[in-house]
C-alpha positions in Angstrom: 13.3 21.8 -248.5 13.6 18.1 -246.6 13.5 15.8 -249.1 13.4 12.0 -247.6 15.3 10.7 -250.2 18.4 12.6 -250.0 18.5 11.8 -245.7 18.3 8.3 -246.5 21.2 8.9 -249.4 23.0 10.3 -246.6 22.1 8.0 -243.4 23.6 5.2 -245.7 26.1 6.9 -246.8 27.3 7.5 -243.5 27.0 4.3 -241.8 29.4 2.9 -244.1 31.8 5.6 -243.5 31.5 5.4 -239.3 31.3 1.6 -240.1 34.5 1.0 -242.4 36.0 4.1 -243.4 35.4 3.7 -247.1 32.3 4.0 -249.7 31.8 8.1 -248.7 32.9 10.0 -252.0 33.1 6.7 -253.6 29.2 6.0 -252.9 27.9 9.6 -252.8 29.1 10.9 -255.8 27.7 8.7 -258.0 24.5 8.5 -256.5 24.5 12.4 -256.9 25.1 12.2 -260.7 22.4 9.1 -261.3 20.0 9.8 -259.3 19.5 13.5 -258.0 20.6 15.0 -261.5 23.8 16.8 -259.7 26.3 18.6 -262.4 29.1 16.5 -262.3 31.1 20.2 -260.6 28.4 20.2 -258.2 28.1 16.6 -256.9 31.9 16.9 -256.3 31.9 20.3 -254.2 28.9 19.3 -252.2 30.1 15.7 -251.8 33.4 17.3 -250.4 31.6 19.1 -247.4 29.4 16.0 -246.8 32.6 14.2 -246.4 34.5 16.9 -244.1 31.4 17.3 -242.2 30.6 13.7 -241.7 34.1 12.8 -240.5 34.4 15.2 -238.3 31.7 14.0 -236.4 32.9 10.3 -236.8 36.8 11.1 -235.8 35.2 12.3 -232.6 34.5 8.7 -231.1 37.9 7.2 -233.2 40.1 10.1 -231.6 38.9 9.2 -228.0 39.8 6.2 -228.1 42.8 7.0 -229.6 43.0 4.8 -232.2 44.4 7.4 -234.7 48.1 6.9 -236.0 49.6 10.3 -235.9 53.0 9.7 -237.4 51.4 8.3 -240.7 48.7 11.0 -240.8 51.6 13.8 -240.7 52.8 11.7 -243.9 50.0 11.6 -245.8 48.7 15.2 -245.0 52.4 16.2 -246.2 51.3 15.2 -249.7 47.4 15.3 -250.0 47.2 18.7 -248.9 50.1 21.0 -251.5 48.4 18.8 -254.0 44.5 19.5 -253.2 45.3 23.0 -252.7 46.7 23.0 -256.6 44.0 20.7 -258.3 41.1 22.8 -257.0 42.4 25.8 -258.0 43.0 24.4 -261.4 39.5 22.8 -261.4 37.6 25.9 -260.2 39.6 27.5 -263.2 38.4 25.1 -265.6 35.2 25.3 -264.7 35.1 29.4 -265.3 35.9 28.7 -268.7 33.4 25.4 -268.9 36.2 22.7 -269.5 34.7 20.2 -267.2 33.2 18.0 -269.7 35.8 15.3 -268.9 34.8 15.7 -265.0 31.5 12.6 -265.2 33.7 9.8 -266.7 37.0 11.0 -264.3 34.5 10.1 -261.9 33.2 6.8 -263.5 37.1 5.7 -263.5 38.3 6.7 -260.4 34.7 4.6 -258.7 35.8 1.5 -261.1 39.1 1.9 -259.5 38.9 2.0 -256.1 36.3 -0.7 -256.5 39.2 -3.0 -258.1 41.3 -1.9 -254.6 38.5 -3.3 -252.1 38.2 -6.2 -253.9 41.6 -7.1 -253.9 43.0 -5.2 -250.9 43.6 -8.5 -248.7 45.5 -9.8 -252.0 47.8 -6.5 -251.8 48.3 -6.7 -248.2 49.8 -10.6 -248.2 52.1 -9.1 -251.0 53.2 -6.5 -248.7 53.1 -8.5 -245.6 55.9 -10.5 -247.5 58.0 -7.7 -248.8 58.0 -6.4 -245.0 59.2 -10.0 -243.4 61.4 -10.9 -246.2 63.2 -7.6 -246.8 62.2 -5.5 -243.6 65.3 -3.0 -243.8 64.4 -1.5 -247.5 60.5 -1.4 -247.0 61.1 0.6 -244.0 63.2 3.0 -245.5 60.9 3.6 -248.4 57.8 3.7 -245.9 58.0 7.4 -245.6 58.7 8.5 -248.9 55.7 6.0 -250.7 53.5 7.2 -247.9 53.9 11.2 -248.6 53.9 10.2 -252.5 50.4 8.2 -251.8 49.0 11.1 -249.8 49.7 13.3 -252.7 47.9 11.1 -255.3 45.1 11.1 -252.4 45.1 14.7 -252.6 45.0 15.0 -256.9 42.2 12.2 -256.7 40.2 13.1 -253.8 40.2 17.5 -255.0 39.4 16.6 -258.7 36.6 13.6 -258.2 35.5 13.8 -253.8 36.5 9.9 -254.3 39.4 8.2 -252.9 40.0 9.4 -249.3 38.4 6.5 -248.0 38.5 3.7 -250.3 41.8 4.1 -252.4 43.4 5.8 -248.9 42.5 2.5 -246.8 44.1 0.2 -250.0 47.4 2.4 -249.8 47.9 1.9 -246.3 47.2 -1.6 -245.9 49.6 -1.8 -248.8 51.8 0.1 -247.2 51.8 -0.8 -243.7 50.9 -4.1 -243.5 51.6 -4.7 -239.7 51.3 -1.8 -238.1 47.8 -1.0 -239.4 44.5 -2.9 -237.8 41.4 -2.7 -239.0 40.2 -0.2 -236.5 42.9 1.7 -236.7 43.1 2.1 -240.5 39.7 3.5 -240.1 40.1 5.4 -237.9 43.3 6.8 -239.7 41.6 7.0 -242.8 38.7 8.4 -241.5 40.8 11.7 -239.9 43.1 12.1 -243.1 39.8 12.7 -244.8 38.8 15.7 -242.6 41.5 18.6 -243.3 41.8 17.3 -247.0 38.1 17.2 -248.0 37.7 20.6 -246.4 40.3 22.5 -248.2 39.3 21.1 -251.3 35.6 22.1 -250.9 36.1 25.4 -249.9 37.8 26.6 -253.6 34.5 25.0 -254.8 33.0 26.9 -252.1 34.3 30.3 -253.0 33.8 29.3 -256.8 29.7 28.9 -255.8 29.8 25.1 -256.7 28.1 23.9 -253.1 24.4 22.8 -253.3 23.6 24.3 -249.6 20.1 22.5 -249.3 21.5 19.1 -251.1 24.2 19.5 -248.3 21.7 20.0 -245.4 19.4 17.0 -246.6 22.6 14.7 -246.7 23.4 15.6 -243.1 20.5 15.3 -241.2 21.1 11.5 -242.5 24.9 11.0 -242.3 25.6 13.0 -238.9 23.3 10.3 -236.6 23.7 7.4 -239.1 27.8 7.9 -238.9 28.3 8.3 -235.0 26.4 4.4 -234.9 28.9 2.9 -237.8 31.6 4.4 -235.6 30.7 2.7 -232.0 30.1 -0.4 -234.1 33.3 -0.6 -236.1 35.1 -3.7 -235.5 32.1 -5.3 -234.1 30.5 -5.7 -237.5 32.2 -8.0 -240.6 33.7 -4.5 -242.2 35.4 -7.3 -244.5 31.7 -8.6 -245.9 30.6 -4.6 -246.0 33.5 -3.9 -248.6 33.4 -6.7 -250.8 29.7 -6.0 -251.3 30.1 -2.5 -251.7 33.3 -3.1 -254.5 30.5 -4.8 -256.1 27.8 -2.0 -256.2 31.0 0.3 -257.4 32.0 -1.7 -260.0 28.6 -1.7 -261.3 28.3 2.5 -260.4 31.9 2.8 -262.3 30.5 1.3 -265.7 27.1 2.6 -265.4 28.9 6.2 -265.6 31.4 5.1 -268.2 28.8 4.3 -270.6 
């Protein structure tokens, strides 16, 4: 059944992710707990394929012009993915015997958090700008090892909650490559680490019978035209402006769910 509200849920939704490569999981998942009435198990699993689906279509216009850092993607996937594939199957577990209880305020904390790391990602990045000038030897030794140890936190957060890929993924690796990344290419690096991590997540929720298929649909016929015009504008548009404003909006989310 179309329901107009649910496109437009989706249309914004996916703006912001062709537009920035944050506020997807982070955005969508609360607004299917407050406002469609989504079990917390459900929001997650159908938020999971709205993410996989959505970036695929956005990595698209990002991979052709080849803005996508390969070397740190094969770092990330290296820990998201071991670690997805074990927190779903422990979720979808939990859920068989009805321990999820926890799952709605996992979410409220994990929106509060990556809120904090948009607000204060250009903060993090000068600190890690000057730990790469003043002691460039030892941060790029370290580089690989933090970067597969981030991935795998990516890959806890993102399987238990849908939050994270974009939003706590993009504050990691301004963090942790402070030079190398540019905005557009943190995106778009962000935005295709989301794709094979969100996917293998969602199908154990999948299999497990956790999917809303017609939520799903409605989300998509917003997201899939909304997030190929965030994509051809991105790095056109203030992204900078777009994040603080949507930190704000989480922070808010974050407590309203806490409470």
């Amino acid at each position: 059944m179309i329901d107009p509200q649910q496109i437009l849920a989706g249309a914004l939704t996916g703006f912001l992710v062709g537009l920035t490569g944050v506020g997807g999981g982070a955005l969508m998942t609360p607004i299917l707990l407050l406002f469609f009435g989504s079990a917390p198990l459900t929001a997650v699993a159908t938020d999971l394929w709205f993410a996989a689906i959505t970036k695929t279509v956005a990595a698209r216009i990002h991979l052709r012009a080849e803005r996508v850092d390969w070397q740190v993607l094969r770092r990330l996937w290296a820990g998201s993915l071991p670690a997805a594939l074990a927190m779903v199957l422990l979720a979808v577990a939990g859920a068989g015997r009805g321990h999820v209880a926890w799952l709605g305020r996992a979410i409220g904390a994990v929106v509060l958090v990556t809120a904090l790391g948009l607000l204060f990602a250009p903060r993090l990045a000068a600190i890690a700008r000057a730990r790469r000038l003043g002691h460039p030897a030892d941060f790029k030794r370290l580089q690989p090892r933090l970067t597969v140890l981030a991935g795998l936190l990516l890959g806890v957060v993102v399987s238990l909650t849908s939050i994270g890929a974009g939003t706590l993924g993009t504050v990691l690796l301004v963090y942790l490559y402070p030079l190398r990344m540019t905005p557009v290419r943190l995106v778009a690096t962000d935005i295709v680490h989301a794709i094979p991590l969100a996917a293998l997540a969602g199908l154990g929720y999948l299999f497990a019978g956790k999917v809303d298929g017609a939520l799903l649909l409605n989300l998509l016929i917003g997201s899939l035209p909304a997030v190929l015009v965030g994509s051809r504008l991105a790095g056109r548009l203030p992204g900078r402006w777009l994040q603080v404003c949507l930190s704000f909006v989480l922070l808010a989310t974050g407590a309203r769910l806490l409470a």
